[in-house]
VEXDREN-2710 file (C-alpha; in Angstrom, 1 decimal):
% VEXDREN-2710
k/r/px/py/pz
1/UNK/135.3/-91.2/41.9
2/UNK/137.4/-88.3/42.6
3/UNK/140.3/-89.1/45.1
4/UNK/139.6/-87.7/48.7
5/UNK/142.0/-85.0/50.2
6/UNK/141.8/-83.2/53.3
7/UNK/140.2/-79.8/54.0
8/UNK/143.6/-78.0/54.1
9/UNK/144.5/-79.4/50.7
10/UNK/141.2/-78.5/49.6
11/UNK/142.0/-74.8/51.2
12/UNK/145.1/-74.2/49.3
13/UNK/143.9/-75.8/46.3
14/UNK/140.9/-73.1/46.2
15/UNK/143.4/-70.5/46.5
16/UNK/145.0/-71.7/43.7
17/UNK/142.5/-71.9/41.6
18/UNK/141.6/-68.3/42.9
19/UNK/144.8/-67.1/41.0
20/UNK/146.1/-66.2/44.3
21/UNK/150.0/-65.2/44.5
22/UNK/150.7/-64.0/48.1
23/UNK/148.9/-64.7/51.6
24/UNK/150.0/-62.7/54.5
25/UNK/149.7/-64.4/57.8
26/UNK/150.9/-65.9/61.3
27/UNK/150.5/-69.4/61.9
28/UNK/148.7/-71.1/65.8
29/UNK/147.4/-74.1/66.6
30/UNK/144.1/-74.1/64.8
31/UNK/146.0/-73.8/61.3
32/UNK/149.1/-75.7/61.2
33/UNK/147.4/-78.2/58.8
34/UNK/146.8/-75.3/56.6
35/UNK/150.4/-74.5/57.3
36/UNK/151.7/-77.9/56.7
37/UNK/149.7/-77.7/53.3
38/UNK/151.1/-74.4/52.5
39/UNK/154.9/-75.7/52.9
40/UNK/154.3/-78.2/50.4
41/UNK/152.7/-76.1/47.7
42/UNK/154.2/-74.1/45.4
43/UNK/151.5/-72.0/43.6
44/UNK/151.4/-69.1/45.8
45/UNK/154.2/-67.4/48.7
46/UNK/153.0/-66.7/52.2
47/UNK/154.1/-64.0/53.6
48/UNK/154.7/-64.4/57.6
49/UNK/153.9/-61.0/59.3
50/UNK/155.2/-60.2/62.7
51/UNK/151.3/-59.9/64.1
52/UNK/148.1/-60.1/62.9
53/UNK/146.7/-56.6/62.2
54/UNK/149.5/-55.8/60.0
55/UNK/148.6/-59.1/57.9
56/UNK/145.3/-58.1/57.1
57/UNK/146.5/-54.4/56.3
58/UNK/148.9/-56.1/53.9
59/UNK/146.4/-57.7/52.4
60/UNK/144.0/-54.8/52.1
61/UNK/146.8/-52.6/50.6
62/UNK/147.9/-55.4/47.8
63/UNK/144.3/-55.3/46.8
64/UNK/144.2/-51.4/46.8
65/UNK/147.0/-50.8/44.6
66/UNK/146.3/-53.6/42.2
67/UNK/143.4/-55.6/40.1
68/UNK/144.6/-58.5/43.0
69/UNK/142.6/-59.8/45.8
70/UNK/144.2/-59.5/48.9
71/UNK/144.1/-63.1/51.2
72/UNK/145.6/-63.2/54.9
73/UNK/145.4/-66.3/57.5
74/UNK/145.1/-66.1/61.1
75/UNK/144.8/-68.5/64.0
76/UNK/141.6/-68.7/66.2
77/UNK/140.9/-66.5/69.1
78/UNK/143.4/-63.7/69.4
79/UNK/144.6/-64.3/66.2
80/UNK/140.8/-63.1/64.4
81/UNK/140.3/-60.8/67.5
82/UNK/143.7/-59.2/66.3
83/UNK/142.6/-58.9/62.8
84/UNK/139.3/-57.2/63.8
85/UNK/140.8/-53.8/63.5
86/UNK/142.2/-54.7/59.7
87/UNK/138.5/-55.8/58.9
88/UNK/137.1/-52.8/60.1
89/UNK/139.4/-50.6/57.9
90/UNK/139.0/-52.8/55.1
91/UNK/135.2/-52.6/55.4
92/UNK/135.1/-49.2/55.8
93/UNK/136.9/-48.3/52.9
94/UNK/135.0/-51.2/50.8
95/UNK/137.9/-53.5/50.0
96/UNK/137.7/-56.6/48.7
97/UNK/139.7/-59.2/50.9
98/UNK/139.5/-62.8/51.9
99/UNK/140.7/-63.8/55.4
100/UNK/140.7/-67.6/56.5
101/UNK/140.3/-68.0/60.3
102/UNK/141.3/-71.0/62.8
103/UNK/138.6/-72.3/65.1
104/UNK/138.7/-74.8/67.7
105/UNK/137.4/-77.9/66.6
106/UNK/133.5/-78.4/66.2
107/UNK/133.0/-80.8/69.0
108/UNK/135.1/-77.5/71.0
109/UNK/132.9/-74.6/69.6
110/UNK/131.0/-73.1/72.7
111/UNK/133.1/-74.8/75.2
112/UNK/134.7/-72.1/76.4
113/UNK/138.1/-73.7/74.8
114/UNK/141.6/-72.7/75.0
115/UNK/141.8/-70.2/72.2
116/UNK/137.8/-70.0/71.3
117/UNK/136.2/-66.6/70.5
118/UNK/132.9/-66.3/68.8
119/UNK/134.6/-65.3/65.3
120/UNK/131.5/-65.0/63.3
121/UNK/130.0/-62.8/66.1
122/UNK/132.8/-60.5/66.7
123/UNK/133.5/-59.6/62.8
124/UNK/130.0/-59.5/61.9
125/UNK/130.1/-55.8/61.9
126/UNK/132.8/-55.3/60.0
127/UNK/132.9/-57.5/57.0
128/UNK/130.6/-57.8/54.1
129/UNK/129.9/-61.7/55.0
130/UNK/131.3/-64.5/56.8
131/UNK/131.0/-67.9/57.3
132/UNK/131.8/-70.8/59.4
133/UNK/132.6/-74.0/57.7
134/UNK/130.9/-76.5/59.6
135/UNK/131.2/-79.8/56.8
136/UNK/134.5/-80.2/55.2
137/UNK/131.9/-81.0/52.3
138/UNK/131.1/-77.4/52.1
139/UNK/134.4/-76.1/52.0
140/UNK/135.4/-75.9/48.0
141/UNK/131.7/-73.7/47.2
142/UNK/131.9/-71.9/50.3
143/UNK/135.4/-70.3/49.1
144/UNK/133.9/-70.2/46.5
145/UNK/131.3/-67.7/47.8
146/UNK/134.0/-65.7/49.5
147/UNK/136.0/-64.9/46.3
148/UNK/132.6/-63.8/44.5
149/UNK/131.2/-61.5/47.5
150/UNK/134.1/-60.3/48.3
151/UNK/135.0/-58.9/44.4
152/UNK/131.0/-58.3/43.1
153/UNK/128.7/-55.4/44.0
154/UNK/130.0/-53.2/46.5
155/UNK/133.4/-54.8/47.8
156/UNK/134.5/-55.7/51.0
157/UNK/136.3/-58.4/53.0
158/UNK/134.8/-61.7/53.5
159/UNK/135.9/-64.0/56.2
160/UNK/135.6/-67.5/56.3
161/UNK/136.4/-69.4/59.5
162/UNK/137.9/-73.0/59.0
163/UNK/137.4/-75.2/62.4
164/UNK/140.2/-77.5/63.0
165/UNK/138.8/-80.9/62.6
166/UNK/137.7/-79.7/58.8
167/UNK/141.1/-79.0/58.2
168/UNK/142.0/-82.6/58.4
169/UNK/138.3/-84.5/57.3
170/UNK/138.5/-85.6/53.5
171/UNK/136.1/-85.2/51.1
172/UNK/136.4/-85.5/47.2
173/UNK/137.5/-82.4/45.9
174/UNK/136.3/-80.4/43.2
175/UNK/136.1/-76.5/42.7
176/UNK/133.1/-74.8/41.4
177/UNK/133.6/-73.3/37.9
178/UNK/130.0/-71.2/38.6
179/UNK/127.8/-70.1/41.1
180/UNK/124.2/-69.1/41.5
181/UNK/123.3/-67.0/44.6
182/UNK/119.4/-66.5/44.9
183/UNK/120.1/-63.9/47.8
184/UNK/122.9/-61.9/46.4
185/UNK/122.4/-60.4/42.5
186/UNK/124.2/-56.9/42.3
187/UNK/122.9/-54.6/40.1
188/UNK/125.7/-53.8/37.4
189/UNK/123.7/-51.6/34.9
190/UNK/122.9/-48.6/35.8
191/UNK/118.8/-47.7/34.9
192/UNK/118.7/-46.4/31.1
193/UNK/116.0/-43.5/32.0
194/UNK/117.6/-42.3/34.8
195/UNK/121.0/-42.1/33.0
196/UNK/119.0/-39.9/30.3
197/UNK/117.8/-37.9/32.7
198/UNK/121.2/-37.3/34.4
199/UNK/122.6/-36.5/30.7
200/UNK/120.1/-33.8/30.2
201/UNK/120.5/-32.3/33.4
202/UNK/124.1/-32.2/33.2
203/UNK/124.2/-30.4/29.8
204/UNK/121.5/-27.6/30.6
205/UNK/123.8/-27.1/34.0
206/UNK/125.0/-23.4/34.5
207/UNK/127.3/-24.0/37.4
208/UNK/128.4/-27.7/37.1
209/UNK/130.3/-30.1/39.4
210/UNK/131.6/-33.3/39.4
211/UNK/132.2/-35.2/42.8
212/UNK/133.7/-37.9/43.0
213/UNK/135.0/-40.8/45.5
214/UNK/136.3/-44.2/46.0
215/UNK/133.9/-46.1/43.8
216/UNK/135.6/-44.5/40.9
217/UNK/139.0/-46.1/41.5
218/UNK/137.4/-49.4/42.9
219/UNK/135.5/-50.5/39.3
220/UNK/138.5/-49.0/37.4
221/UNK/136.6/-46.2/35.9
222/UNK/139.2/-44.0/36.3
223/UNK/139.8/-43.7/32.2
224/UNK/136.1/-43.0/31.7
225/UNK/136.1/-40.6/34.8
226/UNK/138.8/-38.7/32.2
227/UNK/136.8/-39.1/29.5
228/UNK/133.8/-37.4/31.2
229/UNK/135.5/-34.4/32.4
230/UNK/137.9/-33.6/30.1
231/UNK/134.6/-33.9/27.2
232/UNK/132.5/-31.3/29.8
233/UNK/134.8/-29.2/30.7
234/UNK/133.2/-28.7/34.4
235/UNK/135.4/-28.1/37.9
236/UNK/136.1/-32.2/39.4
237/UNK/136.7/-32.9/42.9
238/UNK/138.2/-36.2/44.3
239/UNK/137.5/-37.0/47.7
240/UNK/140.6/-38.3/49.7
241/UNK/139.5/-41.9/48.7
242/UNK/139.5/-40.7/45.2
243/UNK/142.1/-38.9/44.6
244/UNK/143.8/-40.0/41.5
245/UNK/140.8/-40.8/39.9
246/UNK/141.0/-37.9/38.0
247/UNK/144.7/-36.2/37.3
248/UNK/145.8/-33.2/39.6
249/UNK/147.5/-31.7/37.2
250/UNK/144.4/-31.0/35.0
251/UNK/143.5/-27.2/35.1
252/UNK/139.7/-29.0/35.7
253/UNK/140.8/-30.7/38.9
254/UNK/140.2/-28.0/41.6
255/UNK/141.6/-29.8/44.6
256/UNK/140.2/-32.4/47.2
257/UNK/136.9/-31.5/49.0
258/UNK/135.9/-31.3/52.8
259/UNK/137.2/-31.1/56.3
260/UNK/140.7/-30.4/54.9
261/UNK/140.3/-30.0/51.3
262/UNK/140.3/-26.7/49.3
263/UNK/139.0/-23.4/49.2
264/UNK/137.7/-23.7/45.8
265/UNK/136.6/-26.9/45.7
266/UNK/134.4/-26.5/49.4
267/UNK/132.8/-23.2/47.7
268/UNK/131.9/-24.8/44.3
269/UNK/130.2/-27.9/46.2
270/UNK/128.2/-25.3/48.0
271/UNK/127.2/-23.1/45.0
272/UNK/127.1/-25.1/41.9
273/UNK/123.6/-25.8/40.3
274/UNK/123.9/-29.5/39.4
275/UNK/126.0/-31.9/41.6
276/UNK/127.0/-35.1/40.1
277/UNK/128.5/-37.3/42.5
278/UNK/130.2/-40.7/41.4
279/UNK/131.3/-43.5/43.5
280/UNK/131.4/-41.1/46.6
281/UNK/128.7/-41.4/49.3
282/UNK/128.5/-37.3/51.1
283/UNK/130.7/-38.5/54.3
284/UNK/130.7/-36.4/57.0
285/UNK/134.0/-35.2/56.9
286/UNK/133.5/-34.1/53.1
287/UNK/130.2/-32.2/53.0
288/UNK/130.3/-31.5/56.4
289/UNK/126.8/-30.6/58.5
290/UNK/124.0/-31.7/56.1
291/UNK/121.7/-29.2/56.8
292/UNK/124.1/-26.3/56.0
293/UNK/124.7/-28.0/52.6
294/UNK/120.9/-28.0/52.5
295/UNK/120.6/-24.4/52.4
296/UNK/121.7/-24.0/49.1
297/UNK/119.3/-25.3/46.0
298/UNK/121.1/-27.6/43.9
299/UNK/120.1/-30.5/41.6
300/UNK/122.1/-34.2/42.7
301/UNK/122.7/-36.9/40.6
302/UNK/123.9/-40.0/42.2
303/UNK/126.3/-43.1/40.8
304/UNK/126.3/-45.5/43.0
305/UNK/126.5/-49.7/43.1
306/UNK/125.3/-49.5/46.7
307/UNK/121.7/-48.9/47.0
308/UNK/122.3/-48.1/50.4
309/UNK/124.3/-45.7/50.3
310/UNK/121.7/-43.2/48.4
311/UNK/120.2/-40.6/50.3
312/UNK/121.2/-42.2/52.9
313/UNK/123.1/-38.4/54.2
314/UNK/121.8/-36.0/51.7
315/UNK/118.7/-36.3/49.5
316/UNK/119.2/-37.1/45.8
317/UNK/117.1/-36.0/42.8
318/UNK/118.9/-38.4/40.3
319/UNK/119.6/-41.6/41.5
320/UNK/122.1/-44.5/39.6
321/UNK/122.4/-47.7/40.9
322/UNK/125.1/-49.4/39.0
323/UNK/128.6/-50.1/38.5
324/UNK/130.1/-47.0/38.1
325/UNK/132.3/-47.9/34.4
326/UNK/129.4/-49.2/33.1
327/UNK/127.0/-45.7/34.1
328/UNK/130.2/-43.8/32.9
329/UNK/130.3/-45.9/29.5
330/UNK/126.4/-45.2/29.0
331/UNK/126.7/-41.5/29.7
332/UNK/129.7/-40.9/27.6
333/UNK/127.6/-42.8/24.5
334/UNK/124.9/-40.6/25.5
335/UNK/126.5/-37.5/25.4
336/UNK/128.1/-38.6/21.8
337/UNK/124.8/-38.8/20.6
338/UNK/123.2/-35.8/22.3
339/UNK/122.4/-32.8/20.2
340/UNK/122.6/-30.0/22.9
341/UNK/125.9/-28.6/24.1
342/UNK/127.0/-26.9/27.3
343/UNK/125.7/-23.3/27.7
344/UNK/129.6/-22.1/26.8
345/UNK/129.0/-18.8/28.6
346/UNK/127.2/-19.7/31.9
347/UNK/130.3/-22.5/32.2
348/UNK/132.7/-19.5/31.0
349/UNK/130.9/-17.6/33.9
350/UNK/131.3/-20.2/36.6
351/UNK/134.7/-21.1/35.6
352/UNK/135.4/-17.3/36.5
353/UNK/134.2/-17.4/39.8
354/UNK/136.0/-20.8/40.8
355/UNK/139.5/-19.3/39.7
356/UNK/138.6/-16.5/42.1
357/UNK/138.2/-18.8/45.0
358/UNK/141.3/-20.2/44.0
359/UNK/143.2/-16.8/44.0
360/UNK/142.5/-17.4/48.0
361/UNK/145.8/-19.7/47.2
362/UNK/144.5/-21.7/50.4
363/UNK/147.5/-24.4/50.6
364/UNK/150.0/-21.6/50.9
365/UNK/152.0/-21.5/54.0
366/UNK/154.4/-19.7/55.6
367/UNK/158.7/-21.2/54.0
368/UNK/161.3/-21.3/56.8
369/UNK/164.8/-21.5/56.8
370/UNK/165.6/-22.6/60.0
371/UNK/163.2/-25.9/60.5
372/UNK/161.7/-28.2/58.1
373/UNK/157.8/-27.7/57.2
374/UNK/156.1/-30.7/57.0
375/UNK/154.5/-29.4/53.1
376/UNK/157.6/-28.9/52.0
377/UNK/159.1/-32.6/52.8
378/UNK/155.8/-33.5/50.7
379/UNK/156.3/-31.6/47.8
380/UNK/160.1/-32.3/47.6
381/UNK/158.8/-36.0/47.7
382/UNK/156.7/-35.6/44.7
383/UNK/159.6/-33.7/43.1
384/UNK/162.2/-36.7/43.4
385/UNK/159.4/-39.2/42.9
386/UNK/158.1/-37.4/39.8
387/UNK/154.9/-37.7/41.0
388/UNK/155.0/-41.7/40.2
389/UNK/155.7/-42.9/43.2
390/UNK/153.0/-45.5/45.4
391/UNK/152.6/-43.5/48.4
392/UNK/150.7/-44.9/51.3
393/UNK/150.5/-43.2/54.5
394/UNK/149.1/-43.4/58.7
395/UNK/146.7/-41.4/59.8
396/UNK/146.5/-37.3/61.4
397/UNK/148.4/-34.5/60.1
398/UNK/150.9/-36.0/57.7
399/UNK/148.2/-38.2/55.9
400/UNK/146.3/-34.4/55.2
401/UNK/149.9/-32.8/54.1
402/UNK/150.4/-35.9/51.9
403/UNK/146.9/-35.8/50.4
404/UNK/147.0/-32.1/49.8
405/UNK/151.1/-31.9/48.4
406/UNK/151.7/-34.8/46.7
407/UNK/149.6/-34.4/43.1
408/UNK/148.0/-37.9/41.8
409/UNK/147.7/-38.2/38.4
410/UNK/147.1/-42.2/38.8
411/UNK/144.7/-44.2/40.7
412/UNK/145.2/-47.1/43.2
413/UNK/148.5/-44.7/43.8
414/UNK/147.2/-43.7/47.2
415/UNK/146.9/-45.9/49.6
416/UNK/145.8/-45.1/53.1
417/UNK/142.4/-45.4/55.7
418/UNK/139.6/-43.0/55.0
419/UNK/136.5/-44.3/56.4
420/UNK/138.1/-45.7/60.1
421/UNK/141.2/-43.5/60.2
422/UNK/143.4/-46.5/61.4
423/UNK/147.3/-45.5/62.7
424/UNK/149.4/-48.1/62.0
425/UNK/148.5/-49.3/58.8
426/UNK/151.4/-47.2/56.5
427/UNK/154.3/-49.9/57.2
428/UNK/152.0/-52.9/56.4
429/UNK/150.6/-50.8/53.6
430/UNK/153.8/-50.3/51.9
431/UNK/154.4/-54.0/52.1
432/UNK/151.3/-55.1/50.5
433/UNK/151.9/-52.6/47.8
434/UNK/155.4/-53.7/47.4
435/UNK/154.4/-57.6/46.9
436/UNK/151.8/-56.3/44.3
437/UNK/154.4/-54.3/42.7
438/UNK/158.3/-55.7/43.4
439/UNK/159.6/-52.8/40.8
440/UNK/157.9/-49.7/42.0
441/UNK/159.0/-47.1/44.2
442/UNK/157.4/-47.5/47.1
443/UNK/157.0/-44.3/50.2
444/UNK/155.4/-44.8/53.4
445/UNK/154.4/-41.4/54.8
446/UNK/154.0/-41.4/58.2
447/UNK/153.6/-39.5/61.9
448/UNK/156.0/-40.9/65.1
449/UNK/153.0/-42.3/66.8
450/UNK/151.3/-44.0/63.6
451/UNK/154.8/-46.0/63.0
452/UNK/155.3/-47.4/66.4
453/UNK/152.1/-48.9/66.1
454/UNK/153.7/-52.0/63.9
455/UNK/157.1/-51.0/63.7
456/UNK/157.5/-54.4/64.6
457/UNK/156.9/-55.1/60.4
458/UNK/160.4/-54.0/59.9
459/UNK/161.3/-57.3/60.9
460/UNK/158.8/-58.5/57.6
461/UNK/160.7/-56.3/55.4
462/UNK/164.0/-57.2/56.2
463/UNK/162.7/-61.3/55.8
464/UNK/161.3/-60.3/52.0
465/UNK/163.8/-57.9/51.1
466/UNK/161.1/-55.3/50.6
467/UNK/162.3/-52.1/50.3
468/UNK/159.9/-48.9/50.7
469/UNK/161.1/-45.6/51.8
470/UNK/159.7/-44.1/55.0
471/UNK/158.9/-40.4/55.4
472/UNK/159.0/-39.6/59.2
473/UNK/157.0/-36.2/59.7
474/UNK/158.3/-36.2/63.4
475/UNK/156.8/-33.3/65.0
476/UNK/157.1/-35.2/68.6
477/UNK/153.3/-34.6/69.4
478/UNK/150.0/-36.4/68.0
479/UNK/149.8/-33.8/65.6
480/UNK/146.1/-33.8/64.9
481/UNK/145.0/-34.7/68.4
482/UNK/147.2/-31.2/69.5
483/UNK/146.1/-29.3/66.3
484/UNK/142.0/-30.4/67.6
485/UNK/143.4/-29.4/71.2
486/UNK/144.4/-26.1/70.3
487/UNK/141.5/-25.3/68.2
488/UNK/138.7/-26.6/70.6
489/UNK/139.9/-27.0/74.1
490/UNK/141.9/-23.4/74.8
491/UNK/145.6/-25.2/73.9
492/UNK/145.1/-27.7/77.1
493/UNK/147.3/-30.5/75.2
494/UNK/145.9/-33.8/77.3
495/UNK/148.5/-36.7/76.7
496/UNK/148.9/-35.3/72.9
497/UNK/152.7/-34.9/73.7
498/UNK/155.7/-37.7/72.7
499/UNK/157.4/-37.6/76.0
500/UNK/159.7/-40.7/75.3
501/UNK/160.7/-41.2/71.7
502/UNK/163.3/-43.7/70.3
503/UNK/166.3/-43.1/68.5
504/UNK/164.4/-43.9/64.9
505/UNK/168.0/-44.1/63.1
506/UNK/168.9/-47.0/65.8
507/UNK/166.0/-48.8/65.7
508/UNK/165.5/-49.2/61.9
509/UNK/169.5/-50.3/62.1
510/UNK/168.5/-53.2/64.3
511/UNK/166.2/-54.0/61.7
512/UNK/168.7/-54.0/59.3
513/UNK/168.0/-51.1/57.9
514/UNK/169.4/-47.6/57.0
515/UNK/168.1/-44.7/59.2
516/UNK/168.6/-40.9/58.6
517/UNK/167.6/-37.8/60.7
518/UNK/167.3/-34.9/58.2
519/UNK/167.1/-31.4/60.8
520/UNK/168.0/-28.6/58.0
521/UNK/165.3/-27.2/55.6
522/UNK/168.2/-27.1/53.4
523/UNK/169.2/-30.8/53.3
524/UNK/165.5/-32.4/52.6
525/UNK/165.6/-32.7/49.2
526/UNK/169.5/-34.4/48.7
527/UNK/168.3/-36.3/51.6
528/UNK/165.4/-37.5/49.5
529/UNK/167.5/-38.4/46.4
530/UNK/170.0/-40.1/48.4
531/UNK/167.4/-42.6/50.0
532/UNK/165.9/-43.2/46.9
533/UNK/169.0/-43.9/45.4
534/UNK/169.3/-46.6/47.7
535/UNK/167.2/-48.5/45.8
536/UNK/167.4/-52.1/47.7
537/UNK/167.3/-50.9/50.8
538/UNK/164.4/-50.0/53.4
539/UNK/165.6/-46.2/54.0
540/UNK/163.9/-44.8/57.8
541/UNK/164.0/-41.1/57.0
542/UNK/163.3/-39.3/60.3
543/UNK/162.5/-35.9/59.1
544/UNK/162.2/-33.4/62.8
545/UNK/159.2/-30.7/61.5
546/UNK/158.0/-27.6/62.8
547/UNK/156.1/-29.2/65.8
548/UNK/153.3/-26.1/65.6
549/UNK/152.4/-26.6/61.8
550/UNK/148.6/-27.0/61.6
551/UNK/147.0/-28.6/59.0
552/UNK/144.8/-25.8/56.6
553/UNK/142.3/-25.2/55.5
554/UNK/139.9/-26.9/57.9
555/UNK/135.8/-27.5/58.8
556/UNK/135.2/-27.5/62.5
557/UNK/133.0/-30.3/63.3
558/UNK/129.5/-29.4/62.8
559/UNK/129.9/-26.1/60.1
560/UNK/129.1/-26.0/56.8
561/UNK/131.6/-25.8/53.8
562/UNK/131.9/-22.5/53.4
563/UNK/132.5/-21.7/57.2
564/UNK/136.4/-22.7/56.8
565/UNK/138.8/-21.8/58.8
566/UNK/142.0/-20.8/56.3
567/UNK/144.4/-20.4/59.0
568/UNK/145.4/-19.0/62.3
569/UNK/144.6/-15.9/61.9
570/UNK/140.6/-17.4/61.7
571/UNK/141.0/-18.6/65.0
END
């Protein structure tokens, strides 16, 4: 008979076998036998964040950038209910993560004890699945469960909270090599006859287009994604979750889609014949109001491994369910073997019209020599990057200007919240990324009110010797929150303005840092080359931008694509 060991042995050991490297965390009282386990081992490095949120951001952004899951540990009560707002991102955006909660002990649960919150409860909403561990017997399969759920189907984070007592029962230990779920069997193969169908359509198109989102990037399709355009020939829009998925520097890629994305690529959503959208599910902020995009007739075909997520916002003539390489696969063997050809001159035609929509030149704005446009700090950051740098970034105005300027010919090499729109998470980002990838340049783009809200991980960097560089857009305002004010509520700027700001170069010092203010359009980019010359060292660039710049193009809330505003002079 197998030797017993404790549930917190039996924890670490799971993770172990999980092929985990890093766990970001912050130890309380319902862990510290996980903790006193994890000082003993050797398999993995935890990584002690300076609070909660940013561990579970961390760990979202280490499985973002890589083929890695991301893990975090948290205590019980306002340790979880501080990682609620990590979940939710995580969710949102359909990454896979596994986070390991503290409870009170069993005999506690329901007591009202110190440090008790209904875990399961509060994170139902916002994670794929969870569990509470109620037999230290349980403890190996349910892991188990979390690793599968969490990477299979759709993704997302699972949580799995441990009470205390479990942590120190024994039980023999051994881990499951497989698993059968009765109540959870994704669909990976996407239905032959529909895939036909989609081929057919796609090659009798006359004004093609090829959406696509997240999901691409997610099952690594991202090479067959390539494949399928490239083989076509037809325009290809990433959504700001997929951007990357398809190179920017292709003459087929016409820009990013939606609220903020371009000209061209809003007008040939709107207009083209046959939509095909993979991996992306019509959000609201890229097709705008649904029945507007109704008006026009189009044909849709819809890749998706969410069942869910079909006509669930727009109604779909072709749907996929499947994972999105292996529907990509099928319809590139298809369209080997197919015997008719684009119609050359109706995609000749269309191609026409899109490159007059992009003579509109939408992303052009207004150079200055006497302060620093926020597009232009992005673009000089792609110049000294060479376009290979991991970028992550908060959310508002400089998350758009970062999308928009800085070209991705790479996936998993953009890393910020779409689906919640969560400030704070660029620091924590960068760090995840940075574990994933010690050798990579790493730059966190970023507002003056997104960074303060865990510029308290400075602290982590200087501890791991991590070393991104942060891009500052300081425009002393919430810049999207005063861009919506001007727009929509005649310019009355309600508690949008930075009244009280730090000294950014002094604070990252204290860290241990280096911090540079950059005023002069003229000194951006040797500022730039300068930080990332500094190449084991956290550089703070504080970069003070044109505090009117507004972020174009743009889709009011509630119009239609083609109602854009291009700039102020729409206004």
């Amino acid at each position: 008979m197998s030797q017993e060991i404790t549930g917190a042995e039996i924890l670490v050991r799971c993770l172990a076998e999980e092929g985990v490297e890093h766990v970001f965390g912050y130890p309380g009282g319902a862990v510290l036998y996980i903790y006193d386990e994890i000082f003993k081992q050797n398999k993995f490095q935890h990584i002690l964040v300076r609070h909660e949120q940013a561990a579970i951001h961390a760990a979202d952004a280490y499985s973002r950038c890589s083929n890695k899951i991301g893990v975090a540990l948290v205590t019980s009560g306002p340790g979880v209910t501080n990682a609620v707002t990590g979940l939710a991102t995580a969710y949102m955006d359909s990454i896979p993560m596994v986070v390991i909660s503290g409870q009170v002990p069993s005999h506690a649960i329901g007591q009202d004890a110190f440090q008790e919150c209904d875990t399961v409860g509060i994170t139902r909403p916002c994670v794929k699945h969870n569990f509470l561990v109620k037999d230290v017997k349980d403890l190996a399969m349910t892991m188990k469960k979390a690793f599968y759920i969490a990477t299979t189907g759709r993704p997302g984070p699972v949580l799995v909270d441990i009470p205390k007592d479990i942590t120190i029962h024994k039980t023999a230990y051994e881990y499951p090599q497989e698993l059968e779920m009765r109540s959870y069997k994704p669909v990976e193969k996407g239905h032959a006859g529909q895939i036909r169908k989609a081929v057919q359509l796609l090659l009798t198109a006359e004004r093609p287009m090829i959406y696509t989102g997240g999901g691409v990037i997610l099952s690594d399709a991202s090479p067959e994604l390539n494949k399928l355009v490239d083989r076509l020939g037809y325009p290809c829009t990433n959504t700001l979750m997929g951007l990357g998925a398809y190179r920017s520097t292709s003459e087929h890629f016409v820009g990013m889609p939606g609220m903020h994305g371009t000209y061209e690529a809003n007008m040939a959503m709107q207009h083209c014949d046959v939509l095909i959208a993979i991996g992306a599910r019509f959000d609201d902020r890229v097709i705008g109001n649904p029945k507007h995009f109704a008006t026009n007739p189009r044909k849709i075909i819809h890749i998706d491994i969410d069942p869910s997520s079909i006509s669930k916002r727009v109604k779909v003539d072709i749907p996929i369910v499947g994972n999105v390489k292996e529907v990509l696969n099928e319809i590139l063997s298809q369209l080997d073997a197919a015997e008719t050809k684009p119609n050359a001159t109706a995609i000749s035609a269309w191609w026409k019209q899109v490159n007059e929509w992009r003579k509109k030149e939408c992303l052009k704005y207004p150079t200055s020599t006497e302060v620093i446009k926020p597009q232009s700090v992005v673009q000089k950051l792609w110049e000294v990057t060479k376009g290979d740098a991991f970028i992550t970034s908060d959310v508002g105005q400089h998350q758009m200007w970062a999308a928009q300027y800085y070209g991705f010919d790479k996936p998993r090499r953009w890393i910020n919240s779409g689906g919640l729109g969560t400030m704070g998470v660029g620091l924590p980002y960068a760090m995840g990324v940075q574990m994933a990838h010690p050798d990579a340049t790493v730059a966190c783009v970023t507002g003056e009110a997104s960074i303060q809200m865990c510029i308290q991980e400075l602290a982590t960097c200087k501890q791991y010797h991590l070393t991104p560089k942060i891009i500052l857009l300081n425009n002393r305002y919430l810049g999207m929150v005063r861009q919506w004010q001007q727009i929509d509520y005649d310019k009355r700027y309600s508690e949008s303005y930075m009244d009280s700001l730090p000294d950014f170069d002094k604070l990252a010092e204290s860290f241990g840092h280096v911090g540079m203010t950059i005023t002069k359009p003229g000194d951006v980019e040797s500022s730039l080359k300068e930080a990332f010359a500094m190449k084991d060292k956290l550089v703070f660039m504080n970069f003070i931008t044109d505090r009117d710049e507004n972020v174009w193009p743009m889709v009011k809330a509630g119009k239609g694509l083609t109602e854009m505003l291009l700039g102020s002079e729409d206004l």
